[in-house]
ZADO-1210 file (C-alpha; in nm, 4 decimals, padded with zeros to 6 digits):
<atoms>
<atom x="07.7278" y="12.9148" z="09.2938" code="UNK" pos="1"/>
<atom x="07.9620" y="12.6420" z="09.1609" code="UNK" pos="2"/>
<atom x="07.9934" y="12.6794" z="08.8265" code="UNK" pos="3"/>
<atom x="07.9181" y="12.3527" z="08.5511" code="UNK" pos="4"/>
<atom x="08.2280" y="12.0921" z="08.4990" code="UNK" pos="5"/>
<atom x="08.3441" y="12.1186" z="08.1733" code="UNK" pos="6"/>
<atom x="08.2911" y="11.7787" z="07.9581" code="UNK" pos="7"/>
<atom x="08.5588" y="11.6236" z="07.8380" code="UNK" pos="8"/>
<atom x="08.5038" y="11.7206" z="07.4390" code="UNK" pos="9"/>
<atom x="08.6322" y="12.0162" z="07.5862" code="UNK" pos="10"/>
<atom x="08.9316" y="11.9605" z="07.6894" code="UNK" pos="11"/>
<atom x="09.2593" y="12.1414" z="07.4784" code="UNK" pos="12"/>
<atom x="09.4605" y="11.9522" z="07.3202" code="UNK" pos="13"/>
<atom x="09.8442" y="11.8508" z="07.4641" code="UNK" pos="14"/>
<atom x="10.1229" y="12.0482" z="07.3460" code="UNK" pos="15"/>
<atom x="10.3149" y="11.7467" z="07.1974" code="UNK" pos="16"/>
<atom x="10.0653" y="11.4665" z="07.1002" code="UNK" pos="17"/>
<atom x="10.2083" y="11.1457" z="06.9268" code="UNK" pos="18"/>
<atom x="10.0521" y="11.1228" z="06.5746" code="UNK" pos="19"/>
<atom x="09.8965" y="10.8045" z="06.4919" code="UNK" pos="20"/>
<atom x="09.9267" y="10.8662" z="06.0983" code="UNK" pos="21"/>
<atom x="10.2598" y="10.8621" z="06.1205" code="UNK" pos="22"/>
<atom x="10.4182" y="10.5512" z="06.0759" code="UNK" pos="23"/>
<atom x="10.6266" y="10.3710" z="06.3736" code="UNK" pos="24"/>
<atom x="11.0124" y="10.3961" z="06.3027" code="UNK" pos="25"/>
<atom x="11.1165" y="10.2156" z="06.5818" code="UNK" pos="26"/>
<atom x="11.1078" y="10.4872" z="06.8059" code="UNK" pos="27"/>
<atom x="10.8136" y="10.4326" z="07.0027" code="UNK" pos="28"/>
<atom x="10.6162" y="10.0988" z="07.0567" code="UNK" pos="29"/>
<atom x="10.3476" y="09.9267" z="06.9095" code="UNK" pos="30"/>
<atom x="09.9985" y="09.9113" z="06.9849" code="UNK" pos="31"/>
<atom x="09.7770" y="10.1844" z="07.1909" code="UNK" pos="32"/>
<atom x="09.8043" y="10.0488" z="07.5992" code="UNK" pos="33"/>
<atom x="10.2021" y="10.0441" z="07.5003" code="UNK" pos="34"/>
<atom x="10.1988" y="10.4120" z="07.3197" code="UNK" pos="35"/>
<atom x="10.0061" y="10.6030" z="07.5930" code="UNK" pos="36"/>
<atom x="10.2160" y="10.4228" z="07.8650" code="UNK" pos="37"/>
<atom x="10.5043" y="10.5684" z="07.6242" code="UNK" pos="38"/>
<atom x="10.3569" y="10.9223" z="07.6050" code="UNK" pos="39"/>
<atom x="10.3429" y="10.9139" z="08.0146" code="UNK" pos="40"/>
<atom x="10.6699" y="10.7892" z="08.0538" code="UNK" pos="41"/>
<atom x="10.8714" y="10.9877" z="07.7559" code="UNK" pos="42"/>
<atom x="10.7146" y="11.2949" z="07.7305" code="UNK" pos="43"/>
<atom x="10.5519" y="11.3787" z="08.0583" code="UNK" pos="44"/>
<atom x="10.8197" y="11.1802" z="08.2696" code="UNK" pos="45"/>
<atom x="10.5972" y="11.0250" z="08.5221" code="UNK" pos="46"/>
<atom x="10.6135" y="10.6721" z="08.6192" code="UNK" pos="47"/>
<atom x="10.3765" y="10.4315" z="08.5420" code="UNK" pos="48"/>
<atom x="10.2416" y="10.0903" z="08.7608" code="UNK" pos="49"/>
<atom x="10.2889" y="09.8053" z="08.5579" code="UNK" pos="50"/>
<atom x="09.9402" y="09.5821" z="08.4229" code="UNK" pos="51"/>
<atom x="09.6272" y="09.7388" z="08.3395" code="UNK" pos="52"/>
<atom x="09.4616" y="09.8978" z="08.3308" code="UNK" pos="53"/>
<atom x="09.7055" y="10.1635" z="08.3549" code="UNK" pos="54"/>
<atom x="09.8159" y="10.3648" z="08.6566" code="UNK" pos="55"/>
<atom x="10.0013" y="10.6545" z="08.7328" code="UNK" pos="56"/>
<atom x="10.2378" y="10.6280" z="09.0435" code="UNK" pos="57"/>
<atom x="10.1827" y="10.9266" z="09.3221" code="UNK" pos="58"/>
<atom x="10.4153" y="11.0738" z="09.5507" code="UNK" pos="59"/>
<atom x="10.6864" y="11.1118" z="09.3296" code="UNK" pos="60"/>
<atom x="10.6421" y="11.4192" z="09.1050" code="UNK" pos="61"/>
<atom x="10.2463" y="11.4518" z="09.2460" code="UNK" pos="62"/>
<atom x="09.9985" y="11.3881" z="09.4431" code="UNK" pos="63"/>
<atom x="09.6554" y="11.3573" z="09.4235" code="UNK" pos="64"/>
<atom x="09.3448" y="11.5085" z="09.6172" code="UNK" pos="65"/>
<atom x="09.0102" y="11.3455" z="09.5297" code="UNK" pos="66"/>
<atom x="08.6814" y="11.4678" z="09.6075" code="UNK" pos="67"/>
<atom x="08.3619" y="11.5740" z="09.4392" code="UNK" pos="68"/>
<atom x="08.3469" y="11.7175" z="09.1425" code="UNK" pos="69"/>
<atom x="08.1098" y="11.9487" z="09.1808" code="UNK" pos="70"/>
<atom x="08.3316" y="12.0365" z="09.4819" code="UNK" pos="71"/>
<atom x="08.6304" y="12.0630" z="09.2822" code="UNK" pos="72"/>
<atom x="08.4940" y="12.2819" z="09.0204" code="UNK" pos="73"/>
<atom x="08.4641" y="12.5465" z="09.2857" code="UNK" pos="74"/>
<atom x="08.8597" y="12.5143" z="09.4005" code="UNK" pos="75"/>
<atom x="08.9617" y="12.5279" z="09.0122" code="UNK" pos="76"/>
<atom x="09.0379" y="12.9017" z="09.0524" code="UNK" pos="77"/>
<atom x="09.3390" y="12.8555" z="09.3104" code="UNK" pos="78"/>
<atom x="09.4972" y="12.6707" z="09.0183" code="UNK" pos="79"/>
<atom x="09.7636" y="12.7481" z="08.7661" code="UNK" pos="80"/>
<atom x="09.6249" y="12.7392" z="08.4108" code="UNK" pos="81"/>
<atom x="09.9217" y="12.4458" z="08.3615" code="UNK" pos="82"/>
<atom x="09.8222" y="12.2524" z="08.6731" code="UNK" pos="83"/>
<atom x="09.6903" y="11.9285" z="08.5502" code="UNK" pos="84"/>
<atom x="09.3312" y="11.8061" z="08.6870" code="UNK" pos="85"/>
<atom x="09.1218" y="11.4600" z="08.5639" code="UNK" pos="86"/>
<atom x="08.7895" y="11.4219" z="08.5658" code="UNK" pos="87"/>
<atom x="08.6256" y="11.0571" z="08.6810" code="UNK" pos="88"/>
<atom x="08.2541" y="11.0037" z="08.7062" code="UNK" pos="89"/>
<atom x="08.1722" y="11.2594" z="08.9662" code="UNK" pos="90"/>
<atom x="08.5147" y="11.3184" z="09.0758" code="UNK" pos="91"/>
<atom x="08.7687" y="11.4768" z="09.0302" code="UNK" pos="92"/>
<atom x="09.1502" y="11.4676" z="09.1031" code="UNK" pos="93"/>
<atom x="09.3451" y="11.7958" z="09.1675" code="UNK" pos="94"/>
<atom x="09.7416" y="11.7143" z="09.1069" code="UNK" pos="95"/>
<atom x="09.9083" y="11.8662" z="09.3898" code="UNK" pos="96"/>
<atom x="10.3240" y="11.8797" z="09.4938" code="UNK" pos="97"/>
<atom x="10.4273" y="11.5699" z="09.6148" code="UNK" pos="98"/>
<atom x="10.4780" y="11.5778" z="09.9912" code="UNK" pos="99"/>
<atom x="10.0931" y="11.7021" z="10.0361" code="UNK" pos="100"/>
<atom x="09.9524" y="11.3895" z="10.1080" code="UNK" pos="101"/>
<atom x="10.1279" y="11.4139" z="10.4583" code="UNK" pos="102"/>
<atom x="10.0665" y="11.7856" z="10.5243" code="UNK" pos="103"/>
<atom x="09.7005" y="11.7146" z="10.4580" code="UNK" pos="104"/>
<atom x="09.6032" y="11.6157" z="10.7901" code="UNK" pos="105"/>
<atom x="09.7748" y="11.8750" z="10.9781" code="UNK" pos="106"/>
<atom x="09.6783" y="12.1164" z="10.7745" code="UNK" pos="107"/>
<atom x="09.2782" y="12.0277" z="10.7867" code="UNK" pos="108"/>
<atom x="09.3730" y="12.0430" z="11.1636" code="UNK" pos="109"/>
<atom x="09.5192" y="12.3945" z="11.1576" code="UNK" pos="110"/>
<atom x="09.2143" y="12.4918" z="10.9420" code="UNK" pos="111"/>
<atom x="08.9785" y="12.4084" z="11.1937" code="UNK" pos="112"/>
<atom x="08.8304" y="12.1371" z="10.9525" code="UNK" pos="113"/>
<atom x="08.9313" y="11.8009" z="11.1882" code="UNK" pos="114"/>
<atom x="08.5345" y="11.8006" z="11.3466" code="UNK" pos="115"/>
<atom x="08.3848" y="11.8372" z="11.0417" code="UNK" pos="116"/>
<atom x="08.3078" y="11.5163" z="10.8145" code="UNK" pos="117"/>
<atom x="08.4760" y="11.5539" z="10.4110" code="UNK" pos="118"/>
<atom x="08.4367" y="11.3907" z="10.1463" code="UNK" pos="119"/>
<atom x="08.7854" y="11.4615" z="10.0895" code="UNK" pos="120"/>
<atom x="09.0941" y="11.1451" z="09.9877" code="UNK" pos="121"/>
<atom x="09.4466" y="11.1568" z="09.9562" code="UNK" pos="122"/>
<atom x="09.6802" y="11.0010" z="09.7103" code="UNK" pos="123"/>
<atom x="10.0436" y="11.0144" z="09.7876" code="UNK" pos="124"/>
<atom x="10.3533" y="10.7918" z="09.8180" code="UNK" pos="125"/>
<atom x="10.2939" y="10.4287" z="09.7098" code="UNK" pos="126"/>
<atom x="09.9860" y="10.4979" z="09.6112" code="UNK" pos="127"/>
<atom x="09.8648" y="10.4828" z="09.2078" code="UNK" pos="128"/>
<atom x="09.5529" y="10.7292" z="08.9827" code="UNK" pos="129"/>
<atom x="09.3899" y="10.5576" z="08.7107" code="UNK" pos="130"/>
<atom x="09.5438" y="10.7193" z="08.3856" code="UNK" pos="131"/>
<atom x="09.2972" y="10.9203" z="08.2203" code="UNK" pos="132"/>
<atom x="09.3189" y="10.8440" z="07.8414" code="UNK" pos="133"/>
<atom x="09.5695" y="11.1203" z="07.6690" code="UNK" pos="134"/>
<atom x="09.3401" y="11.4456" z="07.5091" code="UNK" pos="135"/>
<atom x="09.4022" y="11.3499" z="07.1757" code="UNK" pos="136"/>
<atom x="09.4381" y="11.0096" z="06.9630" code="UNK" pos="137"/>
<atom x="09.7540" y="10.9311" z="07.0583" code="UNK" pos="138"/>
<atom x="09.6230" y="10.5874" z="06.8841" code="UNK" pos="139"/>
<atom x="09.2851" y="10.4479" z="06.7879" code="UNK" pos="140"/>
<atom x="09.2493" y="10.2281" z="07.0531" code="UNK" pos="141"/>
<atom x="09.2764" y="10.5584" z="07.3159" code="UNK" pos="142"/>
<atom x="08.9939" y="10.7570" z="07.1240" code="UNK" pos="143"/>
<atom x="08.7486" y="10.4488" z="07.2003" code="UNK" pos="144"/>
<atom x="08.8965" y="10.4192" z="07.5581" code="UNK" pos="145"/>
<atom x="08.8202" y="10.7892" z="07.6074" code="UNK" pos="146"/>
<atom x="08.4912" y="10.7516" z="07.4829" code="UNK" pos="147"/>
<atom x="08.3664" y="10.4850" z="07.7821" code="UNK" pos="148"/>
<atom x="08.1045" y="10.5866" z="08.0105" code="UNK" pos="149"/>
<atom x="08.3093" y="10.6270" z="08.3554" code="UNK" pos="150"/>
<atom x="08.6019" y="10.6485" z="08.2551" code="UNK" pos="151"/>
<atom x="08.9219" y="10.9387" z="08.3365" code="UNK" pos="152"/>
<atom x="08.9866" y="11.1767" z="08.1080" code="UNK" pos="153"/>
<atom x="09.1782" y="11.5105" z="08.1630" code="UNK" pos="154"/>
<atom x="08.9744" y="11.8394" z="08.1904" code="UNK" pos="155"/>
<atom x="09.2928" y="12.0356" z="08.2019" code="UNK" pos="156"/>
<atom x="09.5797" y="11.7956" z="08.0306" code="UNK" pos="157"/>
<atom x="09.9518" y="11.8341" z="08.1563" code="UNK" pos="158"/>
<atom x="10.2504" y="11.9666" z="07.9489" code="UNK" pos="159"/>
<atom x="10.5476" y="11.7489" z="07.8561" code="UNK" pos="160"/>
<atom x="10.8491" y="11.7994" z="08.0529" code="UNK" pos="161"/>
<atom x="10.9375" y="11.9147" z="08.4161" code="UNK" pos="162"/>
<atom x="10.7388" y="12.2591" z="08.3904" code="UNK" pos="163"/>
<atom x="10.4388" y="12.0666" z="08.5051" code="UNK" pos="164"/>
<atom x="10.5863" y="12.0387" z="08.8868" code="UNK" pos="165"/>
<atom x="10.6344" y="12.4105" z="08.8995" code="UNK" pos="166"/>
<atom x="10.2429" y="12.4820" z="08.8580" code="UNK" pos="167"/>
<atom x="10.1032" y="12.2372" z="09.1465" code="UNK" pos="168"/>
<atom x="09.9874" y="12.4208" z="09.4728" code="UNK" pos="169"/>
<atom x="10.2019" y="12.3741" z="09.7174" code="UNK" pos="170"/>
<atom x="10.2599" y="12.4683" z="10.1043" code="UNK" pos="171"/>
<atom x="10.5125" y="12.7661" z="10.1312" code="UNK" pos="172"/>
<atom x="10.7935" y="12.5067" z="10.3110" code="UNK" pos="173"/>
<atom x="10.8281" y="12.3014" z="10.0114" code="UNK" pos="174"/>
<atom x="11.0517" y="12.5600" z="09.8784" code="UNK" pos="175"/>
<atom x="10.8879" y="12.6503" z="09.6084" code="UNK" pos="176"/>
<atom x="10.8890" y="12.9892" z="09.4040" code="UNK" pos="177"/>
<atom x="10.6590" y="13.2770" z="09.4995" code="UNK" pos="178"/>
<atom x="10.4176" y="13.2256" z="09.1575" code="UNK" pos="179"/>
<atom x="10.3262" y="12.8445" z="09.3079" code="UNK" pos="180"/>
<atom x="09.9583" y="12.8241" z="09.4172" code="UNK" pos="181"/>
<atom x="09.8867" y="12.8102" z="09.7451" code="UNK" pos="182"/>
<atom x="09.8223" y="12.4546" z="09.8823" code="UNK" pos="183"/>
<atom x="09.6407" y="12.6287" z="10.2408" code="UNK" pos="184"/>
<atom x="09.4052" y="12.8383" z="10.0597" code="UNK" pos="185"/>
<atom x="09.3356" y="12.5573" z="09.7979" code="UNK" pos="186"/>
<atom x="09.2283" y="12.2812" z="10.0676" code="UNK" pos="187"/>
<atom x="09.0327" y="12.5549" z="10.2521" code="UNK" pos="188"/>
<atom x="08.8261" y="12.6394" z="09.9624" code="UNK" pos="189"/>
<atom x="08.7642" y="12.2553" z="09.8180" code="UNK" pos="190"/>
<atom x="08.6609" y="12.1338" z="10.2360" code="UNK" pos="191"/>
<atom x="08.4203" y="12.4371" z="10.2010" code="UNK" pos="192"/>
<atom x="08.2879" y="12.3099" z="09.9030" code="UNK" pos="193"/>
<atom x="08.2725" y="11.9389" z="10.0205" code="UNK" pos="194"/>
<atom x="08.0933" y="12.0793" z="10.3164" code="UNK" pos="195"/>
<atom x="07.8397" y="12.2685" z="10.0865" code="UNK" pos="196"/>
<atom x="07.8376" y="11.9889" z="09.8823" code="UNK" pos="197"/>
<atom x="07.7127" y="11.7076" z="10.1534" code="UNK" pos="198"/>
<atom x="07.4705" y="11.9697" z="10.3107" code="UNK" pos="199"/>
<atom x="07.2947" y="12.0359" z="09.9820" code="UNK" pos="200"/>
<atom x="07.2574" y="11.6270" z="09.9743" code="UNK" pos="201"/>
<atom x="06.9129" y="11.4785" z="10.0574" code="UNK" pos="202"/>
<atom x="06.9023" y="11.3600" z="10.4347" code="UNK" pos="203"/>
<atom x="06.7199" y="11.0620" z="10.3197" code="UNK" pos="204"/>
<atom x="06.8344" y="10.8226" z="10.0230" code="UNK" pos="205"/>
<atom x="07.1187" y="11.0638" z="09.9117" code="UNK" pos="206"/>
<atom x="07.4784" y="10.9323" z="09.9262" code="UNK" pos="207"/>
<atom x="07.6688" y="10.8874" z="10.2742" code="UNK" pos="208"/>
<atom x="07.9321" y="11.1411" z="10.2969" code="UNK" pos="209"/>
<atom x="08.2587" y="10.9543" z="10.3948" code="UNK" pos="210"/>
<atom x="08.3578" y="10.9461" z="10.7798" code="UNK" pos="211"/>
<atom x="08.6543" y="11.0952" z="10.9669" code="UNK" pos="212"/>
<atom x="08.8409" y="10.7810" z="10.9260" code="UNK" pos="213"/>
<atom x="08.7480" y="10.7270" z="10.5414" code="UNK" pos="214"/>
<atom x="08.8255" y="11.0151" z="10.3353" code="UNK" pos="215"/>
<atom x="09.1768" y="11.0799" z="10.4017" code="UNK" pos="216"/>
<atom x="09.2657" y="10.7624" z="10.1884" code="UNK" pos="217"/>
<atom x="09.6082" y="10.7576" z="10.2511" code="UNK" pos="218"/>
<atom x="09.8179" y="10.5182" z="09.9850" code="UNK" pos="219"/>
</atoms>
């Protein structure tokens, strides 16, 4: 049985949040959009897309595999405790090494998955995640942004600093060390569970699972 998501009040608190009491020195900007795009950049190192809202570039230190979340909550097992995953609505995105958004197909293929329709999408190079609003009030203005019906949050935040790379599944030719999750067995299990997922679905009036050419949103 899949067990429940966990809501976002839930959600533990980053290692190095940015204290809103304390007052600006000079060091970091002012107001909230320019503080969490700070937090992203400075402590976590990942790159940003510029306007709002605001976006998180893929394919350079991850990528992103989007599906259901009640199909995701299934996978969350084949993860590293450290391996960062957002919630969205009813999805949810699995930060993977960057470089899996090409394997994916092949891979599906070599699991015997390529005949079966997935609800299954792809982020990788040139392609952008909505940023879900930092765990913690970075700044007023996040708290209330957190709070909006719909809209990302983190169910298991990242760490500051490079460490976060080391715990994303990965396939065994990226070179990566032997305590990496495994990116095969993680895909297996979440197209099993997208499978389940869609055949649990009504027939009639339920949602339309996405075709062969949809899901693998490549971007």
């Amino acid at each position: 049985m899949v067990g429940t998501v966990p809501t976002a009040s839930t959600v533990p608190l980053p290692r190095r949040p940015l204290d809103p009491d304390v007052p600006n020195t000079g060091d970091l900007p002012d107001g909230p959009d320019a503080r969490v795009r700070h937090w992203y950049e400075n402590d976590l190192g990942w790159a940003t897309v510029p306007g709002r809202p605001l976006r998180l570039l893929t394919g350079v230190r991850f990528d992103v595999l989007d599906v259901p979340a009640e199909a995701g909550a299934g996978a969350l097992r084949h993860l590293a405790p450290a391996s960062p995953v957002a919630l969205r609505g009813d999805r949810m995105a699995l930060l993977v090494a960057a470089g899996s958004a090409e394997e994916l197909p092949g891979l599906l293929d070599w699991l015997e998955w390529h005949a079966v329709t997935l609800d299954l999408r792809v982020l990788g190079a040139g392609g952008a995640m909505e940023a879900p609003a930092p765990p913690t009030s970075v700044c007023e203005g996040v708290v209330r942004a957190g709070s909006v019906q719909g809209a990302a949050v983190w169910l298991r935040p990242p760490g500051p600093g490079g460490e976060v790379e080391a715990s994303l599944p990965a396939m065994p030719a990226m070179g990566r060390g032997k305590g990496a999750p495994d990116l095969v067995r993680l895909v297996d299990t979440v197209a099993a569970q997208c499978h389940r997922v869609r055949l649990r679905r009504p027939r009639a009036g339920g949602p339309t699972a996405c075709r062969r050419d949809q899901p693998l949103a490549f971007s």
